[in-house]
PDB file with SEQRES, HELIX, SHEET and CRYST1 records, atoms N, CA, C and O in Angstrom:
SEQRES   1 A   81  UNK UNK UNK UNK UNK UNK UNK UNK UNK UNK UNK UNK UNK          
SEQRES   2 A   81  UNK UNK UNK UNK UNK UNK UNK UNK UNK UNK UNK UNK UNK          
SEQRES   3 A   81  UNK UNK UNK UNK UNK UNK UNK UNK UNK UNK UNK UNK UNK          
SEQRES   4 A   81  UNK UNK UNK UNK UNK UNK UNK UNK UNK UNK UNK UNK UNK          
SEQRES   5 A   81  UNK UNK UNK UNK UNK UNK UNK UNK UNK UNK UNK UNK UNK          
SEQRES   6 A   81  UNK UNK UNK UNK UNK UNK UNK UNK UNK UNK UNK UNK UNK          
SEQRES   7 A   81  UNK UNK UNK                                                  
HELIX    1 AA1 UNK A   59  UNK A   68  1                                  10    
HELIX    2 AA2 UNK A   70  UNK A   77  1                                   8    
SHEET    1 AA1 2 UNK A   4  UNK A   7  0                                        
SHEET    2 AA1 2 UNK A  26  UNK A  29 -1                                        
SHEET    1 AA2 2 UNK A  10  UNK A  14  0                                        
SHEET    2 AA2 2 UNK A  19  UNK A  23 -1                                        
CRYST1    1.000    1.000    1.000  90.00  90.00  90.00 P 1           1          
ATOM      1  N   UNK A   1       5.616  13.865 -19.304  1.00  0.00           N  
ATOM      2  CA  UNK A   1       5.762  14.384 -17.964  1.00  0.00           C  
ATOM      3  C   UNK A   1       7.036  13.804 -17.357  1.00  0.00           C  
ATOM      4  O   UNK A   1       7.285  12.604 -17.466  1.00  0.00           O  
ATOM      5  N   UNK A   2       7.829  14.636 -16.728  1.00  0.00           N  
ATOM      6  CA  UNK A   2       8.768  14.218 -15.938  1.00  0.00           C  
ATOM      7  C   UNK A   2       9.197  14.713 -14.645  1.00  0.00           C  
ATOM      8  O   UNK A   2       9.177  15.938 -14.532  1.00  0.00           O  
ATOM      9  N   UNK A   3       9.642  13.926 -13.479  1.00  0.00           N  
ATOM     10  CA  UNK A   3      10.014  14.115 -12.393  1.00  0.00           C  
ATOM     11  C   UNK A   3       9.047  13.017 -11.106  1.00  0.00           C  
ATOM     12  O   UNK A   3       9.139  11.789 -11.115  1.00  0.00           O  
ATOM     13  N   UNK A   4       8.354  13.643 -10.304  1.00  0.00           N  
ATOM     14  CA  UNK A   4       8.010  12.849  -9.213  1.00  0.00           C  
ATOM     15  C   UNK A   4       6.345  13.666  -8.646  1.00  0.00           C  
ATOM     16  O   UNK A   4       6.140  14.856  -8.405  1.00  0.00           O  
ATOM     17  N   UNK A   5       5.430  12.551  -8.580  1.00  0.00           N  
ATOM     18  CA  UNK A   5       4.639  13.059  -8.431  1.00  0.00           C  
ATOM     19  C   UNK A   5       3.920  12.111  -7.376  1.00  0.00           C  
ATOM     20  O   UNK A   5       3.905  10.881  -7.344  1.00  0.00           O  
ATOM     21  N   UNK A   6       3.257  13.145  -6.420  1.00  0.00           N  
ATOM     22  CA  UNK A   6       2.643  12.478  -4.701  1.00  0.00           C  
ATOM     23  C   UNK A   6       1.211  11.430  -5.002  1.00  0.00           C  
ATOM     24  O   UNK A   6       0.297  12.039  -5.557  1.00  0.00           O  
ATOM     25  N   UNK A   7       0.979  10.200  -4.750  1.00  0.00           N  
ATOM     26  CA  UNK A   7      -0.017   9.733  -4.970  1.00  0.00           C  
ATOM     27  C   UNK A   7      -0.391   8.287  -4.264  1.00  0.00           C  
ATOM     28  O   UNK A   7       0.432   7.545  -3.726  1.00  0.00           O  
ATOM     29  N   UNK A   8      -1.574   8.087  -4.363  1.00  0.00           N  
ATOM     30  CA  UNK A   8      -1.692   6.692  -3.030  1.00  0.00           C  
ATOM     31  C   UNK A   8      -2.462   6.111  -3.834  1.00  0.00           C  
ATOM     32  O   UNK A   8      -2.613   6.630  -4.940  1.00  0.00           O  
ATOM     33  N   UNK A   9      -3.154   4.893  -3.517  1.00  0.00           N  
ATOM     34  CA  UNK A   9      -3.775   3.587  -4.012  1.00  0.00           C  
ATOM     35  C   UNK A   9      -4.654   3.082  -3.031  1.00  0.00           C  
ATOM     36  O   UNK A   9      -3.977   2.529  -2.163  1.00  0.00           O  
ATOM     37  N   UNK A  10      -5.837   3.026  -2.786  1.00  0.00           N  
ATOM     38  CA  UNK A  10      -6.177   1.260  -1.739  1.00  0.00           C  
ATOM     39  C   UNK A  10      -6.050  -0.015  -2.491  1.00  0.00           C  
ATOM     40  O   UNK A  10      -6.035  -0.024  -3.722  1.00  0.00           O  
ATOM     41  N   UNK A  11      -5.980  -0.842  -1.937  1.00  0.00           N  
ATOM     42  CA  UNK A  11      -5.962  -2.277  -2.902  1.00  0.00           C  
ATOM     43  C   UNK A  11      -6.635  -3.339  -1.378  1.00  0.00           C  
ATOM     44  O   UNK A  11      -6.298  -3.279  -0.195  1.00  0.00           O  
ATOM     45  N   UNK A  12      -7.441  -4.037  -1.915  1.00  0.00           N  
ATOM     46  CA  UNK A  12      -8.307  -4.946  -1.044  1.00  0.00           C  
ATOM     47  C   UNK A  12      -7.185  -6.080  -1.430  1.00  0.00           C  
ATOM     48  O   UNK A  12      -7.077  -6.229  -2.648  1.00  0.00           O  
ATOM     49  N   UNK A  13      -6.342  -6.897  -0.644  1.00  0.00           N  
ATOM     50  CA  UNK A  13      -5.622  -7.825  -0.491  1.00  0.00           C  
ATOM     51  C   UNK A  13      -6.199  -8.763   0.034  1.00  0.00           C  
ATOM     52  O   UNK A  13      -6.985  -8.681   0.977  1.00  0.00           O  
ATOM     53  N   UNK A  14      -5.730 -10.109  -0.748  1.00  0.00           N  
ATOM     54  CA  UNK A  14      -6.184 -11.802   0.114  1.00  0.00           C  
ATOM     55  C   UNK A  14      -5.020 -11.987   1.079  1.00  0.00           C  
ATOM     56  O   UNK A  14      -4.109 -12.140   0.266  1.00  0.00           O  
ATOM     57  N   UNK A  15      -4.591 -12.053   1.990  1.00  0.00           N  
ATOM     58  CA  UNK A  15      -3.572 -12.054   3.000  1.00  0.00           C  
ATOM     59  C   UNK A  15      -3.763 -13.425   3.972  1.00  0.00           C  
ATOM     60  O   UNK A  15      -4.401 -13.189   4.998  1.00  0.00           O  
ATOM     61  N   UNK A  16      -3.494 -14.245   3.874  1.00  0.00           N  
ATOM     62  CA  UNK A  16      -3.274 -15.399   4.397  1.00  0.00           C  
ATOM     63  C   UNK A  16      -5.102 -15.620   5.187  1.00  0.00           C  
ATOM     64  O   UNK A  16      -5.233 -15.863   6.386  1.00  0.00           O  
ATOM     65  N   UNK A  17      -6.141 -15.493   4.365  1.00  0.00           N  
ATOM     66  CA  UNK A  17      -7.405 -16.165   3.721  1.00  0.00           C  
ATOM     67  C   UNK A  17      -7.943 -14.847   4.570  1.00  0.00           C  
ATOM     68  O   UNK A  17      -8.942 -15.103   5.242  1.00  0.00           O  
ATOM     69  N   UNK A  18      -7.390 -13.274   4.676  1.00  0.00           N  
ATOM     70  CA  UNK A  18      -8.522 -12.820   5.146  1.00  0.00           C  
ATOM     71  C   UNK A  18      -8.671 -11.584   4.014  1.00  0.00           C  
ATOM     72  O   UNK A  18      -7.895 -11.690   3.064  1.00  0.00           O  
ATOM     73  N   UNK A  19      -9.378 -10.677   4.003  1.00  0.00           N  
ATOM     74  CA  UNK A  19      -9.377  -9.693   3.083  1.00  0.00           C  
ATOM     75  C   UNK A  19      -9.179  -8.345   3.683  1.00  0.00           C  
ATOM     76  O   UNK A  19     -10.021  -7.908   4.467  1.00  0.00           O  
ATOM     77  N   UNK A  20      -7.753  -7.420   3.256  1.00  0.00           N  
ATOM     78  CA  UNK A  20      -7.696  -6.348   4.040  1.00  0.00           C  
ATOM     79  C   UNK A  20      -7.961  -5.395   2.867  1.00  0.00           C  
ATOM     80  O   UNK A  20      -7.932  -5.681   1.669  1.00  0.00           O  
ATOM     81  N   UNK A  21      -8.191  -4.357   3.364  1.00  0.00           N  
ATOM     82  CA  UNK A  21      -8.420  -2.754   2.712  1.00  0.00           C  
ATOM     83  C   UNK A  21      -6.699  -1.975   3.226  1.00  0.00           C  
ATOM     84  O   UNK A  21      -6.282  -1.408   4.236  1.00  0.00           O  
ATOM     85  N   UNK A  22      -6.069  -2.390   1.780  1.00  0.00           N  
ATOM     86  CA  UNK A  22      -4.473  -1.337   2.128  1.00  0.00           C  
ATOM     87  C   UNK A  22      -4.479   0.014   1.665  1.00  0.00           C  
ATOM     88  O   UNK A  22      -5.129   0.424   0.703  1.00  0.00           O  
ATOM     89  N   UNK A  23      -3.741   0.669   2.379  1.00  0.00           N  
ATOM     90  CA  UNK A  23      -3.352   1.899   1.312  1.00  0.00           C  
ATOM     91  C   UNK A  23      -2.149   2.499   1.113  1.00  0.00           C  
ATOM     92  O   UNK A  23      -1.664   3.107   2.067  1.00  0.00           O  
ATOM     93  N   UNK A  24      -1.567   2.461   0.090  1.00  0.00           N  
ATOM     94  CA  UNK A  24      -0.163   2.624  -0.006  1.00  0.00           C  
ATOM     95  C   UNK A  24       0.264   4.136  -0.391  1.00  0.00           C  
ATOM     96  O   UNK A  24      -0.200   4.612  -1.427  1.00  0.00           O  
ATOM     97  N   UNK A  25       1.155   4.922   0.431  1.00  0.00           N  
ATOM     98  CA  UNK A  25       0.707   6.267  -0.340  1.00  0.00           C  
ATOM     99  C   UNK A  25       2.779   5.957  -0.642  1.00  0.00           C  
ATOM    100  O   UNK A  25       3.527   5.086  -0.196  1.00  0.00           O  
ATOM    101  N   UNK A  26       3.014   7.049  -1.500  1.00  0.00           N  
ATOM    102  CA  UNK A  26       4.014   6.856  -2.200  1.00  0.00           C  
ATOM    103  C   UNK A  26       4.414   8.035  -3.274  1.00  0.00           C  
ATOM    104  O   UNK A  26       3.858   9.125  -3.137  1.00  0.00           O  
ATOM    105  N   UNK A  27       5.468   7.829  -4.460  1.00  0.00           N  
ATOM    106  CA  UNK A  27       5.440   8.727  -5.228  1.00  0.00           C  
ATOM    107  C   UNK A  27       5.816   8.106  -6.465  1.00  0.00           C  
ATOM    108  O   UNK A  27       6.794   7.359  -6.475  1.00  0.00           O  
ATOM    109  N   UNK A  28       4.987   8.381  -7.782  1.00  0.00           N  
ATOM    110  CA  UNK A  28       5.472   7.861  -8.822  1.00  0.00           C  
ATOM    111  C   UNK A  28       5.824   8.681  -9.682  1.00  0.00           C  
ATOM    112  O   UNK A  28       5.256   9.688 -10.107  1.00  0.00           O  
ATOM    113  N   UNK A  29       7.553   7.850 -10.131  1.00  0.00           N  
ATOM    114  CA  UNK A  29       8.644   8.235 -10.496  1.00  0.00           C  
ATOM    115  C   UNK A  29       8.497   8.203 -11.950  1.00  0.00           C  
ATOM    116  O   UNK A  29       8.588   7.132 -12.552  1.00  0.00           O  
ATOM    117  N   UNK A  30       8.205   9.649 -12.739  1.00  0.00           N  
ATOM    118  CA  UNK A  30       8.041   9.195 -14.399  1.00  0.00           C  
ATOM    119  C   UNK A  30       9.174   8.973 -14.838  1.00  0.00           C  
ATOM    120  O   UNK A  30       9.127   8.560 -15.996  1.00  0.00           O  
ATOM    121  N   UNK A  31      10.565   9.095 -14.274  1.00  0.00           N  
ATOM    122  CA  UNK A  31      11.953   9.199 -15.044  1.00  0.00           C  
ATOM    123  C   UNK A  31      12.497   7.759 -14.754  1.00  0.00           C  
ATOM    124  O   UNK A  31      13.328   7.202 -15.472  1.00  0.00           O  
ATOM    125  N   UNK A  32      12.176   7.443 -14.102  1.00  0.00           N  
ATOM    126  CA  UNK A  32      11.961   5.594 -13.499  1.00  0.00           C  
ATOM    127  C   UNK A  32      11.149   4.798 -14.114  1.00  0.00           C  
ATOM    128  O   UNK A  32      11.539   3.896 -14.856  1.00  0.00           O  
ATOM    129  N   UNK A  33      10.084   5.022 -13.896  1.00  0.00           N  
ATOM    130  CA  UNK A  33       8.399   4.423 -14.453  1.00  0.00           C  
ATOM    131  C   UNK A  33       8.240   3.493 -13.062  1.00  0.00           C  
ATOM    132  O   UNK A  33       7.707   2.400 -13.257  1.00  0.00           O  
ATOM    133  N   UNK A  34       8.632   3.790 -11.707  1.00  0.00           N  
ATOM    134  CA  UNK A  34       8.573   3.240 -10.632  1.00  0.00           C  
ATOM    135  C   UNK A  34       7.245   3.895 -10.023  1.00  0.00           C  
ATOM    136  O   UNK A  34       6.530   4.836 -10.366  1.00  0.00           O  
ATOM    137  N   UNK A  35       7.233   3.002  -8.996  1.00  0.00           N  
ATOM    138  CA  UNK A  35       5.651   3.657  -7.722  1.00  0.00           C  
ATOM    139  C   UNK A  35       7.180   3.258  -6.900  1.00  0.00           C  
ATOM    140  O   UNK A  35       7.889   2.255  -6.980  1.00  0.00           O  
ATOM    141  N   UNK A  36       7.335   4.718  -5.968  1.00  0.00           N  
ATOM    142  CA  UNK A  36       8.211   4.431  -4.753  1.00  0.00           C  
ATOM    143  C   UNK A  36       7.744   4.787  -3.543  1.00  0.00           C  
ATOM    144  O   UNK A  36       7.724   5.976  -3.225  1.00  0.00           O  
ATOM    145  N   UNK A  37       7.134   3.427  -2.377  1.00  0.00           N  
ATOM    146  CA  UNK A  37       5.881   3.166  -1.451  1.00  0.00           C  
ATOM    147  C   UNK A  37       6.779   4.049  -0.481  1.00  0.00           C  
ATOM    148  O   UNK A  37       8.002   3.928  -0.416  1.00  0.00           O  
ATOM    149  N   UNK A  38       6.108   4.856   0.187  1.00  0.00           N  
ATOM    150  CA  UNK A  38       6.660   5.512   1.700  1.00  0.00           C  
ATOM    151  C   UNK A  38       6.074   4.694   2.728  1.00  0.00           C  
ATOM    152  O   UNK A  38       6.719   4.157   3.628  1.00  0.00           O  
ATOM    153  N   UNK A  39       4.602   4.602   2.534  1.00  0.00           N  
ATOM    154  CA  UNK A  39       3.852   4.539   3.936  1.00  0.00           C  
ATOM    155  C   UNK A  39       2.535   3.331   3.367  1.00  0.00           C  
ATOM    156  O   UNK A  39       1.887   3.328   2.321  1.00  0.00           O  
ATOM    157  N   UNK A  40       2.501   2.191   4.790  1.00  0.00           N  
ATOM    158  CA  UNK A  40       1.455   1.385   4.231  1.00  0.00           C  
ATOM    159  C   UNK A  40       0.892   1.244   5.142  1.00  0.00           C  
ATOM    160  O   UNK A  40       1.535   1.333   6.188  1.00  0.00           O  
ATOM    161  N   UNK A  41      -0.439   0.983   5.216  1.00  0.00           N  
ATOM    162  CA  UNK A  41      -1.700   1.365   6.370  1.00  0.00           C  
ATOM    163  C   UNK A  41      -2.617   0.422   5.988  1.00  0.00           C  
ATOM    164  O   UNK A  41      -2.762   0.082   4.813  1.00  0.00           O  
ATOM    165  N   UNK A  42      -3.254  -0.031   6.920  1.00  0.00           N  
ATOM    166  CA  UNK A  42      -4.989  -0.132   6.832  1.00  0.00           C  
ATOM    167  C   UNK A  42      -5.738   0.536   6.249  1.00  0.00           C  
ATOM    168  O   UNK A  42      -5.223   1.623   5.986  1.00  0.00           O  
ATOM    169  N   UNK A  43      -6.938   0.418   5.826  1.00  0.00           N  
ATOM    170  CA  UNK A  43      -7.423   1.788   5.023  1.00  0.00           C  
ATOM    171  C   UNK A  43      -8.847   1.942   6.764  1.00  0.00           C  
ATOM    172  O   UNK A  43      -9.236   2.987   7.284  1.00  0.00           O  
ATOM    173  N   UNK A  44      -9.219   0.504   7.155  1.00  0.00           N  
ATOM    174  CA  UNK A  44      -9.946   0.881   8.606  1.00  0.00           C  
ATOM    175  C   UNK A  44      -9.479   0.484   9.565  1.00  0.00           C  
ATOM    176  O   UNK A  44      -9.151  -0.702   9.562  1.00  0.00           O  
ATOM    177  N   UNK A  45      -9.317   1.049  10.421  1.00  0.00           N  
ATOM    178  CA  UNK A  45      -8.188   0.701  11.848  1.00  0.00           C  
ATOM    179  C   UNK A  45      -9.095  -0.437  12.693  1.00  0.00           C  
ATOM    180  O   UNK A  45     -10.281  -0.151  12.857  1.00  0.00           O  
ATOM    181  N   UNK A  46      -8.818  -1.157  13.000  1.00  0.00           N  
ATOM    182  CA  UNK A  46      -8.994  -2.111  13.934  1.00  0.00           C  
ATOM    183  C   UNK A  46      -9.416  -2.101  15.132  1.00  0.00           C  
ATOM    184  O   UNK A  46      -8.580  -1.857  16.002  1.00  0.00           O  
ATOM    185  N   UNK A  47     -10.954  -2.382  15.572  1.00  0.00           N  
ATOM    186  CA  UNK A  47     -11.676  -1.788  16.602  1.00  0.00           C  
ATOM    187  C   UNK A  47     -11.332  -2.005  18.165  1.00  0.00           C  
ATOM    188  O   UNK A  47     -11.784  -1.435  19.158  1.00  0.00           O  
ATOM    189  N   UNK A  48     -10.215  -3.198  18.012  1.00  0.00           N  
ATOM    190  CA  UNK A  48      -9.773  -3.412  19.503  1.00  0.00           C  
ATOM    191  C   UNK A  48      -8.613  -2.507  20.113  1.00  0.00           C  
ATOM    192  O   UNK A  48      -8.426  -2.639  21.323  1.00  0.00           O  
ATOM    193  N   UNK A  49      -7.638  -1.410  19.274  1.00  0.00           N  
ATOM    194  CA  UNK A  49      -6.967  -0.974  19.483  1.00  0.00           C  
ATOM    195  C   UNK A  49      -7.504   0.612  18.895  1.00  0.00           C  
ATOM    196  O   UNK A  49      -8.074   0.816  17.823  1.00  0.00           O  
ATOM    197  N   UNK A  50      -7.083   1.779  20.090  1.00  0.00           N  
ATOM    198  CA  UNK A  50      -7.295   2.584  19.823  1.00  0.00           C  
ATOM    199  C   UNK A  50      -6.364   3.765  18.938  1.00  0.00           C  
ATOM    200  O   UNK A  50      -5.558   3.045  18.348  1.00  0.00           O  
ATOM    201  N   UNK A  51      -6.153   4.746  18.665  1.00  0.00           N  
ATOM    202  CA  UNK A  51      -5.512   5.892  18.075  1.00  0.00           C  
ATOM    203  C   UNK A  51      -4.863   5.322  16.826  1.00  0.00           C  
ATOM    204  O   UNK A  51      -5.441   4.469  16.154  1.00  0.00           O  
ATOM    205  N   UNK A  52      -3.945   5.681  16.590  1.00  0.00           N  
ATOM    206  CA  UNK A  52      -2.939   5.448  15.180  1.00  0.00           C  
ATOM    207  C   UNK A  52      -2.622   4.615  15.264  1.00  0.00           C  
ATOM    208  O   UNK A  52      -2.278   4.044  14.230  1.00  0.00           O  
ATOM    209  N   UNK A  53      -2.500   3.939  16.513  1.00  0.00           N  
ATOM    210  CA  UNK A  53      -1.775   2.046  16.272  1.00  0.00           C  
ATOM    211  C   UNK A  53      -3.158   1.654  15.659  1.00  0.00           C  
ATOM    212  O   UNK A  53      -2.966   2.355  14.665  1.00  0.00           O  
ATOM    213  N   UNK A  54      -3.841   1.358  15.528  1.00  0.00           N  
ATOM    214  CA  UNK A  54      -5.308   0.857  15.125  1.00  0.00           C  
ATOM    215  C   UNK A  54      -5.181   0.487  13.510  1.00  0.00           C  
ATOM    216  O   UNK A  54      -5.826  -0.384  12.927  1.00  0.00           O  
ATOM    217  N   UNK A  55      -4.144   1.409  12.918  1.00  0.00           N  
ATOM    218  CA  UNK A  55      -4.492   1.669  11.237  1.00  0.00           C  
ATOM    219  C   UNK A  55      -2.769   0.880  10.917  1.00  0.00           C  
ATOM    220  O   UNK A  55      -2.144   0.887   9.856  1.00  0.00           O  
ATOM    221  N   UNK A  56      -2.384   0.287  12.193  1.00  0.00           N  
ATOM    222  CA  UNK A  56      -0.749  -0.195  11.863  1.00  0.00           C  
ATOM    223  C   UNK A  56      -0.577  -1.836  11.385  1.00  0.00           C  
ATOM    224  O   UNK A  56      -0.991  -2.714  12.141  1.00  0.00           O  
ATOM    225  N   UNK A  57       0.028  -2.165  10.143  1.00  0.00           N  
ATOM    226  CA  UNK A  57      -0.054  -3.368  10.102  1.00  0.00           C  
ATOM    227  C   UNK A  57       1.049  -4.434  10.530  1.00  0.00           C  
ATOM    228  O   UNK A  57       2.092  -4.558   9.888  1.00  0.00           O  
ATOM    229  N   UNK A  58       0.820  -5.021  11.397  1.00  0.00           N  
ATOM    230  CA  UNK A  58       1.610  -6.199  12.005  1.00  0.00           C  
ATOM    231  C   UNK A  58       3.036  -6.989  11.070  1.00  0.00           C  
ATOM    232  O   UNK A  58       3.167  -7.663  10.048  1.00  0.00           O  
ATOM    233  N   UNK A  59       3.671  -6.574  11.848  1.00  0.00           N  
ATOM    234  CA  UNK A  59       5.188  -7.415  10.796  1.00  0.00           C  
ATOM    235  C   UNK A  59       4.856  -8.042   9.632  1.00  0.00           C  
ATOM    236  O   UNK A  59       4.817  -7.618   8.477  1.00  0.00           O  
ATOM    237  N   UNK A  60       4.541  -9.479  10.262  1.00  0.00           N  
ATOM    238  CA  UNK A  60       4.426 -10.365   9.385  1.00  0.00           C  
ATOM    239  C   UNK A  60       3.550 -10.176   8.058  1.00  0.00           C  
ATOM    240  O   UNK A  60       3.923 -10.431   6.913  1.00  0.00           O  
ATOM    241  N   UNK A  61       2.215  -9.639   8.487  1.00  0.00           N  
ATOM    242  CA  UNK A  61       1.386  -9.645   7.292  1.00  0.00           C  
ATOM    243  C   UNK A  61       2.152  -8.062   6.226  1.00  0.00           C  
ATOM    244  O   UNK A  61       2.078  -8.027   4.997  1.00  0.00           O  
ATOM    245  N   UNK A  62       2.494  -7.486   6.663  1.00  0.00           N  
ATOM    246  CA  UNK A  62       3.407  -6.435   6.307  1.00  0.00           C  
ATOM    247  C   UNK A  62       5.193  -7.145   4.989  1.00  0.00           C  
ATOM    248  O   UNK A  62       5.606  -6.799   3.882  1.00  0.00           O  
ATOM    249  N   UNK A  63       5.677  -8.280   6.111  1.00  0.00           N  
ATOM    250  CA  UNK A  63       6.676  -8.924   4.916  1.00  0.00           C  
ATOM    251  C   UNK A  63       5.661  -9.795   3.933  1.00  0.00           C  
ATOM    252  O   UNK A  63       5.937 -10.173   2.794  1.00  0.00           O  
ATOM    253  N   UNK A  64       4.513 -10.005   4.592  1.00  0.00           N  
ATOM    254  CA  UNK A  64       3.724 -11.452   3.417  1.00  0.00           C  
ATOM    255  C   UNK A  64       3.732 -10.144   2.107  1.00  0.00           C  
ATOM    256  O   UNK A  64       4.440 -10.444   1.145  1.00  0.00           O  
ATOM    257  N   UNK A  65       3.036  -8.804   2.017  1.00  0.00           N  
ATOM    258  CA  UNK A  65       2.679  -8.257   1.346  1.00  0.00           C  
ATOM    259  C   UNK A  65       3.751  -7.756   0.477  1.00  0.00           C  
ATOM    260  O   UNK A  65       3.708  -7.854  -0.749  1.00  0.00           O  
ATOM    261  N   UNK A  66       4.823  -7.157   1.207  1.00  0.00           N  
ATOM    262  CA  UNK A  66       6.118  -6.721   0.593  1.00  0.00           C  
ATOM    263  C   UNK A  66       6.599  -7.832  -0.373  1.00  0.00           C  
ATOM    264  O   UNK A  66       7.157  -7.704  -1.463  1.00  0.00           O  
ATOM    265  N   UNK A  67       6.213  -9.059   0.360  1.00  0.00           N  
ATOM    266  CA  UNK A  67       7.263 -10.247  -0.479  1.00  0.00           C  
ATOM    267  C   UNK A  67       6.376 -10.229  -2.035  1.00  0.00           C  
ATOM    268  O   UNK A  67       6.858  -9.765  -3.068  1.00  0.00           O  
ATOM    269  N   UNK A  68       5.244 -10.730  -1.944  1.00  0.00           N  
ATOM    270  CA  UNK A  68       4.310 -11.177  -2.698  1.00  0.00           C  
ATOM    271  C   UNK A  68       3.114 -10.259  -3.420  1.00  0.00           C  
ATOM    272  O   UNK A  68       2.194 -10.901  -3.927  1.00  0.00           O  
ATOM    273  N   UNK A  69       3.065  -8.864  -3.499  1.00  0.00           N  
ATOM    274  CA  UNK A  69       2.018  -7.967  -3.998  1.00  0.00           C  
ATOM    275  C   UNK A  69       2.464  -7.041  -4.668  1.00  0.00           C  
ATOM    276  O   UNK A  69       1.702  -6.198  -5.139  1.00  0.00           O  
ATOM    277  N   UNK A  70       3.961  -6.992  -4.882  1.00  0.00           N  
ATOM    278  CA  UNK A  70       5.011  -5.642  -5.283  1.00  0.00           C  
ATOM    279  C   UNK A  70       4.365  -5.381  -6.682  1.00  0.00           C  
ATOM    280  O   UNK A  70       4.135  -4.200  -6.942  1.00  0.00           O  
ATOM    281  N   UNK A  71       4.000  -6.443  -7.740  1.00  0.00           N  
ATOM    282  CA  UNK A  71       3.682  -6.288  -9.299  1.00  0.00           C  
ATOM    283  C   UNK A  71       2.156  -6.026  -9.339  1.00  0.00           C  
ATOM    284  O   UNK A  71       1.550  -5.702 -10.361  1.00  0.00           O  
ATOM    285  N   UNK A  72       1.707  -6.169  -8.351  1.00  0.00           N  
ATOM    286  CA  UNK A  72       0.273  -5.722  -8.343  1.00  0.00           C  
ATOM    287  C   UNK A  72      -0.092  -4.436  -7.953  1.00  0.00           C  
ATOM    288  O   UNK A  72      -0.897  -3.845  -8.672  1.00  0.00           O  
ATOM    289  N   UNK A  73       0.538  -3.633  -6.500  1.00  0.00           N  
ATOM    290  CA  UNK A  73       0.954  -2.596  -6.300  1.00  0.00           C  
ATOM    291  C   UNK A  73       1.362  -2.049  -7.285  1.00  0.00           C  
ATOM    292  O   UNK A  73       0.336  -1.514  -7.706  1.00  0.00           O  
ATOM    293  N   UNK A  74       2.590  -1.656  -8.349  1.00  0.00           N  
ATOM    294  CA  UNK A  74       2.850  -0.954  -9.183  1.00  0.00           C  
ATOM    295  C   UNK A  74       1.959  -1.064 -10.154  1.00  0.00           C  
ATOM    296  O   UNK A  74       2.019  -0.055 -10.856  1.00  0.00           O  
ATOM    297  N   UNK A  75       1.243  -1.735 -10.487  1.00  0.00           N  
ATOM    298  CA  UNK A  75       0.001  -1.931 -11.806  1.00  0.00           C  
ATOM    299  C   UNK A  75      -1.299  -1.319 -11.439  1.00  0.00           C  
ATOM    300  O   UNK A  75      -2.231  -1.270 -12.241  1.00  0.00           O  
ATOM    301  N   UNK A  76      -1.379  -0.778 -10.037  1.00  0.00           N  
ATOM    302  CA  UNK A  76      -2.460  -0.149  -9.342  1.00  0.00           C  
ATOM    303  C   UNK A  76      -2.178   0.989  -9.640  1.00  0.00           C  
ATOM    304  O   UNK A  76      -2.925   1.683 -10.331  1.00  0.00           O  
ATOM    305  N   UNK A  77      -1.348   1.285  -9.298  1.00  0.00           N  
ATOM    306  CA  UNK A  77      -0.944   3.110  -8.924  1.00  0.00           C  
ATOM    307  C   UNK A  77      -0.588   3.473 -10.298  1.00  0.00           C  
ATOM    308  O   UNK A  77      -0.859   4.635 -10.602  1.00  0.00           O  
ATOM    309  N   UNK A  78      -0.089   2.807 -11.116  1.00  0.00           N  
ATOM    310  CA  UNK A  78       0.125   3.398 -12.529  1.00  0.00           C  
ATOM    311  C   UNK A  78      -1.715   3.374 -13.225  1.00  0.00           C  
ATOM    312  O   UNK A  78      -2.462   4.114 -13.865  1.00  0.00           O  
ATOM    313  N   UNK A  79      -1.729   2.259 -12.698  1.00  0.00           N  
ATOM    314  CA  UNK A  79      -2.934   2.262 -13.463  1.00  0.00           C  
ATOM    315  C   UNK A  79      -4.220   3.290 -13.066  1.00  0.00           C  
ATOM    316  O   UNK A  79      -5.091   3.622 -13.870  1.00  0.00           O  
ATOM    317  N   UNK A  80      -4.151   3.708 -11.694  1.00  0.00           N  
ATOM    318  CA  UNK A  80      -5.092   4.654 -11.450  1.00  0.00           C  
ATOM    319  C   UNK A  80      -4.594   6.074 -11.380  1.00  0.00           C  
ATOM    320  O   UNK A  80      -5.165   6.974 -10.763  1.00  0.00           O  
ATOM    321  N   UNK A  81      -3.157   6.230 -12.264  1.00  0.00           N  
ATOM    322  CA  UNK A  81      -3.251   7.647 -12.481  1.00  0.00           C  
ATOM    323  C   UNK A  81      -4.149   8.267 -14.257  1.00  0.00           C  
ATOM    324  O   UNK A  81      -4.263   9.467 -14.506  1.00  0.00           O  
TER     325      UNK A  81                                                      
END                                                                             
């Protein structure tokens, strides 16, 4: 197979000792062998804040994840196609 194909992941993350439900939607690249992330979310929005901010994740825990989950992320999404 080749070219680019639309697909997402959840992954339950340890994030500085709490446990979140992510979901990364994205597209994986067979001419690459990349997962290339568009959009990263909550998978349940957060009951103190209402509408679409609710499902938004906060800077920091957002760079903790970027810095530190990138090889786990790509081993997800390959792995659950």
């Amino acid at each position: 197979m080749r070219g680019r194909l639309p697909h997402h992941i959840t992954l339950t993350l340890n994030v500085r000792h709490i446990e979140l439900d992510v979901v990364f939607e994205g597209w994986l690249d067979f001419d690459e062998g990349i997962f290339d992330v568009d959009d990263t979310y909550l998978s349940d929005g957060r009951t103190k804040i209402a509408g679409k901010d609710a499902y938004k994740i906060p800077t920091r825990v957002r760079n903790h994840i970027d810095r530190n989950y990138d090889e786990e992320i790509h081993e997800a999404a390959w792995g659950s196609y």
